[in-house]
C-alpha positions as CSV (number, residue, x, y, z in Angstrom):
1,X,-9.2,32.0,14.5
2,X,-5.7,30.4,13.0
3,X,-5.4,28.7,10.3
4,X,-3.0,25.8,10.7
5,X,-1.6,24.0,7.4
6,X,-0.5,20.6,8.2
7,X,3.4,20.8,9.1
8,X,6.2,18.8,8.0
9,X,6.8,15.9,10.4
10,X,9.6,17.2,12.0
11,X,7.7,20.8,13.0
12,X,4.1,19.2,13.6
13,X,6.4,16.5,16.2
14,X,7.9,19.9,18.1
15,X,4.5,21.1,18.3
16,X,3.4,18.4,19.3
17,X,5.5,18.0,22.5
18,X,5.0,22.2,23.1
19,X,1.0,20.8,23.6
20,X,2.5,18.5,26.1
21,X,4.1,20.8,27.9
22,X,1.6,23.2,28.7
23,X,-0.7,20.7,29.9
24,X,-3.7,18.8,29.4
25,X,-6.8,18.0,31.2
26,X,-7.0,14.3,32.1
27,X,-8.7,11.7,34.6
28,X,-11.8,10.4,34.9
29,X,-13.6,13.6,36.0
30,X,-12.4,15.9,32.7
31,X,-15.0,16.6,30.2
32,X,-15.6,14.9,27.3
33,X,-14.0,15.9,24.0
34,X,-17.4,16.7,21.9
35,X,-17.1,16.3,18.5
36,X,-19.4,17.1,15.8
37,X,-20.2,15.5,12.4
38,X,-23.4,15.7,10.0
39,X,-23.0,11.9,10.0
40,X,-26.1,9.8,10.8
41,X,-26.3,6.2,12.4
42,X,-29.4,3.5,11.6
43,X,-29.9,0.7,10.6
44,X,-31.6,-0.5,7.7
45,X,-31.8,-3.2,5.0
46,X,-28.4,-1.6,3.4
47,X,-27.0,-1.1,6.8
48,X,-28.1,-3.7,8.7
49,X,-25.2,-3.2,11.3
50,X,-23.1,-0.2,10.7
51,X,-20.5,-1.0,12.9
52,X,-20.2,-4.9,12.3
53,X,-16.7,-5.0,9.9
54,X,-18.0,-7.6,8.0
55,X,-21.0,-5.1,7.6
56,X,-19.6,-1.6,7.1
57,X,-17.3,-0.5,4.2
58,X,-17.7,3.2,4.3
59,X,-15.6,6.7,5.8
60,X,-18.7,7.5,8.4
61,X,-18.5,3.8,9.7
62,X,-14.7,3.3,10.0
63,X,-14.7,6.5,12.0
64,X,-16.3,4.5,14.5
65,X,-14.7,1.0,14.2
66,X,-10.8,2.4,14.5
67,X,-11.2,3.4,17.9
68,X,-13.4,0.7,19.0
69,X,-11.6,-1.9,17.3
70,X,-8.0,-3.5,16.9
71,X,-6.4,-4.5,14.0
72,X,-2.9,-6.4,13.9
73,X,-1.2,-3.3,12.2
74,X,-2.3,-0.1,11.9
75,X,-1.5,3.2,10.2
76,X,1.3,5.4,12.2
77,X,0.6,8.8,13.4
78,X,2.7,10.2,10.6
79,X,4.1,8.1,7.3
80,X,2.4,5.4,5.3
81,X,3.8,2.1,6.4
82,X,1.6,0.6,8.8
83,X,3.3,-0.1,12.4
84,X,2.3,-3.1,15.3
85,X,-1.4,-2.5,17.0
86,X,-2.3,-5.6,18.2
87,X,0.6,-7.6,16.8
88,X,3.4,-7.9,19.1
89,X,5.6,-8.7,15.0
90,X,4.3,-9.3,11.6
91,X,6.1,-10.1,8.5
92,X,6.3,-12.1,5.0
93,X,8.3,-15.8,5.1
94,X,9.0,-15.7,1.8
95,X,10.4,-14.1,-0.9
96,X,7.7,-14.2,-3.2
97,X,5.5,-12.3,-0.6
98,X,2.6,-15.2,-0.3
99,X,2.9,-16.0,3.0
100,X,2.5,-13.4,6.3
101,X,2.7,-14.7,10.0
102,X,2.1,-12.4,13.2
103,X,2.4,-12.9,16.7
104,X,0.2,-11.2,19.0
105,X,0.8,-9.4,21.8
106,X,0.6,-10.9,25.5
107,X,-2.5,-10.4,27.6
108,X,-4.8,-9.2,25.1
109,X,-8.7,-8.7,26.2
110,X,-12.2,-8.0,24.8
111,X,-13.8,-5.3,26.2
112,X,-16.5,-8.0,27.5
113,X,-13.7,-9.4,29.4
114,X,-12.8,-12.6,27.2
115,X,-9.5,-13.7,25.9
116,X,-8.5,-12.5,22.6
117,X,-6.2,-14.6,20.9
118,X,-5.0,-16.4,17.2
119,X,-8.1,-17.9,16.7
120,X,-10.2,-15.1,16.8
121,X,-8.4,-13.4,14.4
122,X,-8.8,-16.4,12.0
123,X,-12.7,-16.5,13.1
124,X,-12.8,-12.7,12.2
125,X,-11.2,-13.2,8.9
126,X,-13.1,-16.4,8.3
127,X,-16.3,-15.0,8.9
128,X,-15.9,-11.6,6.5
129,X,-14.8,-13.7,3.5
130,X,-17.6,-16.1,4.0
131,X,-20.2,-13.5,5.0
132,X,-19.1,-11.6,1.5
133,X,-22.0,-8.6,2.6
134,X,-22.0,-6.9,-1.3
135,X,-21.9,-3.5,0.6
136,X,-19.0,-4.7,2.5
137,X,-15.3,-4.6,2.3
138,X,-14.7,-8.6,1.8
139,X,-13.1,-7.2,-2.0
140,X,-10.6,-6.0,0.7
141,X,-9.2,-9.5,2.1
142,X,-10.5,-12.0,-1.2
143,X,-6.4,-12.3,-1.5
144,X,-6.4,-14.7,1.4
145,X,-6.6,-18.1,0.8
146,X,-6.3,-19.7,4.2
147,X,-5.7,-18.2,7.9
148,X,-5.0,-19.9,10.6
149,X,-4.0,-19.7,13.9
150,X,-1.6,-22.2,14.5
151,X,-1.1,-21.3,18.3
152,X,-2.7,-18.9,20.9
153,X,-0.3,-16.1,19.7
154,X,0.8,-17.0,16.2
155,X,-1.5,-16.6,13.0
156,X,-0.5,-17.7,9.3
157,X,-2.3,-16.2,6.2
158,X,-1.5,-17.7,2.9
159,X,-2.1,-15.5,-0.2
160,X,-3.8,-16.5,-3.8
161,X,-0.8,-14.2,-5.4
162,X,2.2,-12.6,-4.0
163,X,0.8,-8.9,-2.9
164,X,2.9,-6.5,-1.0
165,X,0.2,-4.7,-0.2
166,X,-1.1,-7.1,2.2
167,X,-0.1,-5.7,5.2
168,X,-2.2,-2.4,4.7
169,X,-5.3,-4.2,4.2
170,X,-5.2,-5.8,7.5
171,X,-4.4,-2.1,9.1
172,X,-7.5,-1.4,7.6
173,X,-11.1,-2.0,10.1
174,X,-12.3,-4.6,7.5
175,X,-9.4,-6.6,9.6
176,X,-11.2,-5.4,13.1
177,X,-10.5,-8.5,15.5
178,X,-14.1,-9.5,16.7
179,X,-15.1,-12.0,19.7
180,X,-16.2,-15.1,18.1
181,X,-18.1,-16.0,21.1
182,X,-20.1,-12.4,20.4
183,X,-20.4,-12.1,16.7
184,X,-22.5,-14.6,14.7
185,X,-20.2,-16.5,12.2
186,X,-23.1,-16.1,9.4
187,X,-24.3,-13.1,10.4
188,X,-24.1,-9.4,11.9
189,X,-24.1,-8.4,15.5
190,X,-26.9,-6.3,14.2
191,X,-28.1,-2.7,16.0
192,X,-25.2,-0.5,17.2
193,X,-23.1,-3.1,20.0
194,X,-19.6,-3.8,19.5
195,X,-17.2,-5.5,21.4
196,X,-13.6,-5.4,20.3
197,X,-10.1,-4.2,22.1
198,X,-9.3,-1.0,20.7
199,X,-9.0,2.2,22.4
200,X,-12.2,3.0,23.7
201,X,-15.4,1.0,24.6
202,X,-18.6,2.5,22.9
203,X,-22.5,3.1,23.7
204,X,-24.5,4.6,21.1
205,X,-27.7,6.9,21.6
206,X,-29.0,7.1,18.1
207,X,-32.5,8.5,19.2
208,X,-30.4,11.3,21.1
209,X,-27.7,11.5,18.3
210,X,-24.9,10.6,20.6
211,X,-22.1,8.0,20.4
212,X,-20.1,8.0,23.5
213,X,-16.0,6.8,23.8
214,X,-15.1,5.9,27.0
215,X,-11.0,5.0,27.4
216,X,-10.5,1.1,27.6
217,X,-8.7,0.7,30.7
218,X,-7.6,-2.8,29.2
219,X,-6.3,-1.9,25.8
220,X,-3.0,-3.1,24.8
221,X,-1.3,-1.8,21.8
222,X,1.0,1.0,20.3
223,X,-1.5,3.8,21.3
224,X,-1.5,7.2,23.4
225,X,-4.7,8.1,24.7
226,X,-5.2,11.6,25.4
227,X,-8.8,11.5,26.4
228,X,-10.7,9.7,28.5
229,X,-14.0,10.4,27.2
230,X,-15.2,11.5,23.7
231,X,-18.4,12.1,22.5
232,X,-19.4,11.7,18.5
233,X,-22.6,14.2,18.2
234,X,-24.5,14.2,14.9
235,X,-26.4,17.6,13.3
236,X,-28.8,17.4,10.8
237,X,-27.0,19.8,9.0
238,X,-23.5,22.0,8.8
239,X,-25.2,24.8,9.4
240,X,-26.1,23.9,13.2
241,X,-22.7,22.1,13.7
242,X,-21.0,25.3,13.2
243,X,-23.3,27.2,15.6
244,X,-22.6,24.4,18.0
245,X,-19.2,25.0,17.4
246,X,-18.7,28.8,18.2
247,X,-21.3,28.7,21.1
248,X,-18.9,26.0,22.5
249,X,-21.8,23.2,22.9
250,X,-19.1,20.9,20.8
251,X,-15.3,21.4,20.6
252,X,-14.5,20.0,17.4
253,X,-16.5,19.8,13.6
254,X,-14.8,17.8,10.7
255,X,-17.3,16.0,8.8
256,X,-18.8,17.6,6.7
257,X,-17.6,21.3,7.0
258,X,-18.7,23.0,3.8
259,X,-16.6,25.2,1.5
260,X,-18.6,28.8,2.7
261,X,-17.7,27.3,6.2
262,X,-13.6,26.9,5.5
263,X,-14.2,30.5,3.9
264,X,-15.9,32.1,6.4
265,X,-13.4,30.6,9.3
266,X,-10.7,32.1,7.6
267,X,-11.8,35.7,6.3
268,X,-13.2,36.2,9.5
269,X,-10.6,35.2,12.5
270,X,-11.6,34.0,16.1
271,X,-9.5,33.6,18.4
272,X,-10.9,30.7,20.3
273,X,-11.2,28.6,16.5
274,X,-8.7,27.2,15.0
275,X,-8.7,25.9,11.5
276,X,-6.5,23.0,10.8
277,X,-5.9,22.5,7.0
278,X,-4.5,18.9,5.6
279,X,-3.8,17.3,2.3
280,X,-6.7,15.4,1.4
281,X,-6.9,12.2,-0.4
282,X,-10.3,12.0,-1.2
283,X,-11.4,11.9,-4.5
284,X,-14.8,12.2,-6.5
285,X,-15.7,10.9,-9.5
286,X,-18.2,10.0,-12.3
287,X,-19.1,6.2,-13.0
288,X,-20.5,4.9,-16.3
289,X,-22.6,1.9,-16.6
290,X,-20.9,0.7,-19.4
291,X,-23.8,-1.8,-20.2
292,X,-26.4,0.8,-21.2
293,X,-27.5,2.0,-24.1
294,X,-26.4,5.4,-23.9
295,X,-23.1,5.2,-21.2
296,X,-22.2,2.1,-22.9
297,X,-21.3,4.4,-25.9
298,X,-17.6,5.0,-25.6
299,X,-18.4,8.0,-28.1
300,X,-20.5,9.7,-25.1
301,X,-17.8,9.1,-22.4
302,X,-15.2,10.2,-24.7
303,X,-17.5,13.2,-24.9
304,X,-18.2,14.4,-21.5
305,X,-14.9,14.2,-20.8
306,X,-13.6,16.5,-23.1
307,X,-16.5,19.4,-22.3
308,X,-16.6,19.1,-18.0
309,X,-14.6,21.6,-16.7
310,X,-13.0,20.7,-13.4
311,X,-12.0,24.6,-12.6
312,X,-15.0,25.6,-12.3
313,X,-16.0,23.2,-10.5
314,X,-13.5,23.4,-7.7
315,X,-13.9,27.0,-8.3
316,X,-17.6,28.1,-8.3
317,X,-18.7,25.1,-6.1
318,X,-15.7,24.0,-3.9
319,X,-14.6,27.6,-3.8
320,X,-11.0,26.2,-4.1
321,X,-11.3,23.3,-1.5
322,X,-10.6,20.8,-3.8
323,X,-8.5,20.7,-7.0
324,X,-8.7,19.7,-10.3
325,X,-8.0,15.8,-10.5
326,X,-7.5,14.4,-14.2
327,X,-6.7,10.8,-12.9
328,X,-8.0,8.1,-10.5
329,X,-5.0,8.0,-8.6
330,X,-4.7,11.8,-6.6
331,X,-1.6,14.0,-6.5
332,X,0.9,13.2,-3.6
333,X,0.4,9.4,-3.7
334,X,3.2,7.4,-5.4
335,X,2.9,6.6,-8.8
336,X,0.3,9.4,-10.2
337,X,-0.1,10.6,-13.2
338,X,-2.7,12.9,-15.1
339,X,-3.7,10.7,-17.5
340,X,-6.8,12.4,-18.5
341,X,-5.2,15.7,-19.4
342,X,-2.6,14.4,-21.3
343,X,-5.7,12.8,-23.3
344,X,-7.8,15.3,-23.6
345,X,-6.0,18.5,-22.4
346,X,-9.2,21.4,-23.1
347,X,-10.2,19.9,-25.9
348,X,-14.0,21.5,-26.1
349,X,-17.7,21.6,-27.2
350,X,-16.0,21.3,-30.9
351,X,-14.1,18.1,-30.5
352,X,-16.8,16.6,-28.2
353,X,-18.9,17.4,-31.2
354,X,-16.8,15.3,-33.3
355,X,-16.8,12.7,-31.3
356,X,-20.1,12.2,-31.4
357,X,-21.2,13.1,-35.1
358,X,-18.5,10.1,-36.0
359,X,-20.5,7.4,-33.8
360,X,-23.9,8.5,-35.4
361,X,-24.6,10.3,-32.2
362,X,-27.1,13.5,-33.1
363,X,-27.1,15.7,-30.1
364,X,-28.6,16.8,-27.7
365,X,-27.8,13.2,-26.7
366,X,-30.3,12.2,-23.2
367,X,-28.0,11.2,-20.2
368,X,-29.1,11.0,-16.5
369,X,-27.4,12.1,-13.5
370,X,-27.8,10.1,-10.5
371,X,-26.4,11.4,-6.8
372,X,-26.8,11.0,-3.3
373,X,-28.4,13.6,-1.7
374,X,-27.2,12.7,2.0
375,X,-23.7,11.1,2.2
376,X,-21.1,13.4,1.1
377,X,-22.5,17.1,2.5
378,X,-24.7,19.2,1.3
379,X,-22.8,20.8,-1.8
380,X,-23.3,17.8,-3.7
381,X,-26.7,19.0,-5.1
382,X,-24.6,21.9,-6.1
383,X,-21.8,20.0,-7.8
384,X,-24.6,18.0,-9.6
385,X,-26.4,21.7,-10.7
386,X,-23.1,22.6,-12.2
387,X,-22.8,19.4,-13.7
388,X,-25.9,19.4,-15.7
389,X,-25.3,23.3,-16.7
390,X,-21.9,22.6,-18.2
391,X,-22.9,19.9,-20.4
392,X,-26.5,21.2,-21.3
393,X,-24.5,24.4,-22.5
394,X,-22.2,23.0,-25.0
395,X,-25.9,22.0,-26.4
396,X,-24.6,18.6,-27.3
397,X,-26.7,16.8,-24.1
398,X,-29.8,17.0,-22.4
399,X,-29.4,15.9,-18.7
400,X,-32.1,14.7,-16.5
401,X,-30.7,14.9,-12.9
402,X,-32.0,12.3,-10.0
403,X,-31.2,12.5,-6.3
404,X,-31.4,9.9,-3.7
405,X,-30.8,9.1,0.0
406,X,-27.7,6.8,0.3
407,X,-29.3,3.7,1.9
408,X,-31.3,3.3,-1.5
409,X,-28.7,4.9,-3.5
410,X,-25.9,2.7,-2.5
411,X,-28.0,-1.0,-3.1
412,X,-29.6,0.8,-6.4
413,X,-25.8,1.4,-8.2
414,X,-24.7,-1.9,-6.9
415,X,-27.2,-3.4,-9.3
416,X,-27.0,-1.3,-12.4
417,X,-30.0,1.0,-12.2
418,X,-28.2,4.3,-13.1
419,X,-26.6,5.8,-16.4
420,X,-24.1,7.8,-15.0
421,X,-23.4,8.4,-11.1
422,X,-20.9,10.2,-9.0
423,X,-19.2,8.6,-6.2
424,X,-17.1,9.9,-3.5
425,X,-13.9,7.4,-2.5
426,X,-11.7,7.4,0.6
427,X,-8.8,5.6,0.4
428,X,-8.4,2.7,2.7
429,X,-4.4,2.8,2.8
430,X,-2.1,5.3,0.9
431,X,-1.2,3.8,-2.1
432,X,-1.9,3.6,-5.9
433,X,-3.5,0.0,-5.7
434,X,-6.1,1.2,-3.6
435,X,-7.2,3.5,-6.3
436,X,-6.9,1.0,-9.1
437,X,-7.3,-2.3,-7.5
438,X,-11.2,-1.9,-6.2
439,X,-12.9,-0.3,-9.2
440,X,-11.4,-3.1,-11.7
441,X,-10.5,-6.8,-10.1
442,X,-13.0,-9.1,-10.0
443,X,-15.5,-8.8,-7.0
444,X,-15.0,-4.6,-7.2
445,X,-16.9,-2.2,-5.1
446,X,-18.3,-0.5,-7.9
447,X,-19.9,-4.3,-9.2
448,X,-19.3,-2.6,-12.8
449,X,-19.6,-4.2,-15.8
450,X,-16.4,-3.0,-17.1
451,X,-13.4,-5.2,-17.3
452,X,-9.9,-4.2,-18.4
453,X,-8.3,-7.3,-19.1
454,X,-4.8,-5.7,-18.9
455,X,-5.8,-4.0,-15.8
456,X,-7.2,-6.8,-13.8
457,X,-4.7,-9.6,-15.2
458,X,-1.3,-7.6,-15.8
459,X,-0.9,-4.5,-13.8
460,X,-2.5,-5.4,-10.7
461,X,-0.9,-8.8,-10.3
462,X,2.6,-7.4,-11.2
463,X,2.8,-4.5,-8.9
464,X,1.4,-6.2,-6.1
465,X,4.7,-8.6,-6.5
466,X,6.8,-5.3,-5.6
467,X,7.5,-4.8,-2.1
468,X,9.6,-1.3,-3.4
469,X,6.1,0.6,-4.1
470,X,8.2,3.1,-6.5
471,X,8.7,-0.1,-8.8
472,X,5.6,0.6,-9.7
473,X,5.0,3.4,-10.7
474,X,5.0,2.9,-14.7
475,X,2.5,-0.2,-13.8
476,X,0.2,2.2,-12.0
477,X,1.0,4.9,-15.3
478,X,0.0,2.4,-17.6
479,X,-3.7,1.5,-15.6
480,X,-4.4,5.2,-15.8
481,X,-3.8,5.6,-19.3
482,X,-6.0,2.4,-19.9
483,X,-8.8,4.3,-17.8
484,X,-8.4,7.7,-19.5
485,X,-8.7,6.0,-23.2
486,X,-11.9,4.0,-22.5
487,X,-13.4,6.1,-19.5
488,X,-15.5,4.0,-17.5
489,X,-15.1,6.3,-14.7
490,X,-14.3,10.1,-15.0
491,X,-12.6,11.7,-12.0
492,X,-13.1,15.3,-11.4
493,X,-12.0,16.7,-8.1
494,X,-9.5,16.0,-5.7
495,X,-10.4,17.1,-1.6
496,X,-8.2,18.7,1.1
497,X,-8.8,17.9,4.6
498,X,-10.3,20.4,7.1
499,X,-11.1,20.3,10.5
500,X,-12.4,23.3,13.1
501,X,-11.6,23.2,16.8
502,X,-11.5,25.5,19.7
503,X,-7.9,26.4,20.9
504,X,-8.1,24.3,23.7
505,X,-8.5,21.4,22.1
506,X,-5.1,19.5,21.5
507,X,-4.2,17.1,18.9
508,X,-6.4,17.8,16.0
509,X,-3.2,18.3,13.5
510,X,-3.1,14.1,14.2
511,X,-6.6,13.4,14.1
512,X,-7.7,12.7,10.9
513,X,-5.4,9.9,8.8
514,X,-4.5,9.3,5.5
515,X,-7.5,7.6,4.9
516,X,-9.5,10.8,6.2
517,X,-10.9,8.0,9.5
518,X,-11.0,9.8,12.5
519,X,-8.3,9.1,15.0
520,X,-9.8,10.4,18.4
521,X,-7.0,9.2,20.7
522,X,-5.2,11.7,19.5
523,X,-7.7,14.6,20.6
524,X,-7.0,16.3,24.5
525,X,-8.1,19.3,26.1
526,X,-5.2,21.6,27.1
527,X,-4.9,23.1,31.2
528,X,-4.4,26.5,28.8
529,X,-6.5,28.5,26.8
């Protein structure tokens, strides 16, 4: 086993072309790439088509869409300005950065063989906004006031505000260009059929676990596929992914690999595993519902963040794959800052104390704990332990935990039913707006009662008027400091990116994004062991 940190772009681009040069298995007879993942595929009343885009606003999901789907722009293989997928050019018209055209490639098809052109792309867009599913990512697009299509190639969106973030959100899959003859302008395509342009065409086998990617012979876009065939095979459990892994029944495991995995692959070396290590902009956090009685105290937010130790957390549960994060907006993304150190530094059972005593608060004060018990891996029962031990210890609370399966979790939060909650976030583009933006403008995926005035009416408005994204950086400072001094969320770790793959697997240094989504056109089996 070797364990490959992500290089800079310059080395990773020269290894890239050594790959190509010793060969890969291609052609319709090569064997699928096999990857596994302890994700899970139904439908249900939460899901009710989990690969619709109107439908699905989640990492497991988009892992799907973005190879089975095109957008007009999409992320690059390396950077963080999204390049042309299936827009032939895209740009603002005006200065104030309210209006964006793009023109679409020539020739483009639906993998049912119809026509795509501008007016499915305004059908796509139309129908998301005025579907609005609340477990959706319509919070994503509500900046468009109109699209149109205003010929077969050319399509116009016209903005509420000026936002130079625009084009990322439509290189997201919540802008995944659907067949308006297919998909139901009111409702889903429900069950597991797509039909889009991307990459590859899809067929799912949820009874056997299997989703299968077979190369789109008519995809037009900015793509190199190196596969023809992938297969997406789901484990009940990390466990049994990695012992699919080494007995070479799958070639690949990323989601979720757990932190004794990442040890264990690199204390104890294989030579047919390699372990590719990434920066990870993942991010976990604690959300208060600001309208109960108890997490509606700002003394008892105040409170918990001065006594949860994020070390030891990373430490004892993460065993160091994850760090400390003390903001909402991660290290390595533009405009960061560590706004909940500078607050509360290690402040401690005494001053959390304090805090309490002066709002009348007699401890042990009663809090609960909710968490999902099947979305973000198996540790998270762990994390959740050593959540309740830290705070019962400083003797000032007296935590009831409570574990749920996501389908009920997910609606349940959504409508206010928990005290406090922890939530796991994926960014959908690589910038500080996506860390700020949907937890506090109106319409935001956590449907929290908090509002932040300044926040929602100031900084968000005023950076999304600067197309130089460092110009924004004392906004984005000021938006952390507002979330640090009133606390309606509480972030505690920040994740690095892992994935595990035999040696003859090519391309897994380029297959997981910024975003963490899955980016199997990148995967290949090399002629060489």
């Amino acid at each position: 086993m070797k364990c490959k940190p992500q290089a800079m772009t310059a080395v990773a681009g020269l290894l890239a072309s050594m790959l190509t040069a010793c060969g890969q298995v291609t052609g319709d007879d090569a064997p699928a790439v096999v990857v596994g993942t302890t994700d899970t595929f139904a439908v249900s009343k939460a899901s009710p088509a989990p690969f619709d885009p109107a439908a699905a606003y989640d990492v497991s999901s988009w892992n799907v869409m973005r190879n089975a789907f095109q957008t007009l722009l999409r992320m690059p293989r390396s950077g963080t300005r999204p390049v042309r997928d299936a827009a032939e050019s895209c740009g603002f018209t005006d200065a104030r950065n309210e209006q964006y055209r793009c023109t679409l490639r020539k020739g483009l098809t639906f993998s049912n063989g119809h026509k795509l052109d501008a007016r499915d792309v305004e059908y796509s867009i139309s129908r998301i906004l005025g579907i609005r599913f609340a477990n959706g990512p319509a919070s994503l697009l509500s900046g468009i006031s109109k699209v149109e299509a205003t010929s077969d190639r050319e399509i116009v969106f016209q903005l509420r505000k000026p936002d130079a973030t625009f084009p990322y959100k439509i290189a997201t899959p919540a802008a995944s260009i659907v067949d308006q003859e297919s998909y139901p302008k009111d409702g889903f395509l429900k069950g597991f059929k797509t039909v889009g342009s991307g990459p590859y065409t899809l067929e799912v086998d949820a009874d056997a676990g299997k989703t299968v990617f077979t190369r789109n012979a008519d995809y037009k876009g900015g793509l190199r596929i190196h596969s023809e065939k992938v297969e997406l095979r789901s484990f009940r459990d990390s466990a049994a992914m990695e012992k699919a892994l080494r007995a070479g029944d799958i070639d690949l495991m990323n989601r979720t690999i757990s932190p004794k995995q990442i040890e264990r692959l690199e204390s104890a070396p294989e030579d047919n595993i390699d372990l590719v290590q990434q920066p990870g902009q993942e991010i976990r956090y604690l959300v208060f519902n600001t309208d109960d009685a108890t997490a509606g105290r700002l003394a008892v937010r105040k409170a918990m963040a001065k006594v949860i130790d994020r070390e030891s957390l990373v430490r004892d549960v993460y065993e160091r794959t994850a760090d400390p994060l003390y903001s909402l907006v991660p290290s390595g993304v533009p405009g960061h800052r560590n706004s909940f150190f500078n607050k509360y530094g290690e402040s401690g059972i005494e001053s959390a104390r304090r805090t309490l005593r002066t709002a009348g608060l007699i401890p042990p004060v009663e809090v609960e704990l909710a968490f999902t018990t099947d979305h973000y891996g198996s540790v998270t029962s762990k994390e959740f332990k050593q959540l309740k031990k830290q705070l019962e210890d400083t003797g000032l609370f007296a935590v009831e935990m409570k574990g749920l399966p996501w389908d009920t979790y997910r609606t349940d939060a959504l409508k206010g039913k928990y005290q406090v909650y922890g939530y796991g976030w994926f960014p959908d583009f690589p910038d500080a707006d996506n860390y700020i933006a949907p937890f506090f403008e109106k319409n935001n995926f956590l449907n929290t009662p908090y509002i932040s005035s300044e926040i929602r009416n100031q900084v968000i408005p005023q950076t999304r008027q600067k197309t130089d994204r460092v110009r924004t950086e004392a906004g984005f400072a000021r938006a952390q400091d507002i979330v640090a001094d009133e606390v309606p969320v509480l972030p505690l770790w920040q994740g690095k990116q892992f994935i595990a793959a035999r040696d003859d697997i090519t391309g897994a240094e380029w297959a997981l994004n910024s975003s963490s989504v899955l980016q199997l056109w990148e995967l290949g089996r090399s002629t060489e062991s």
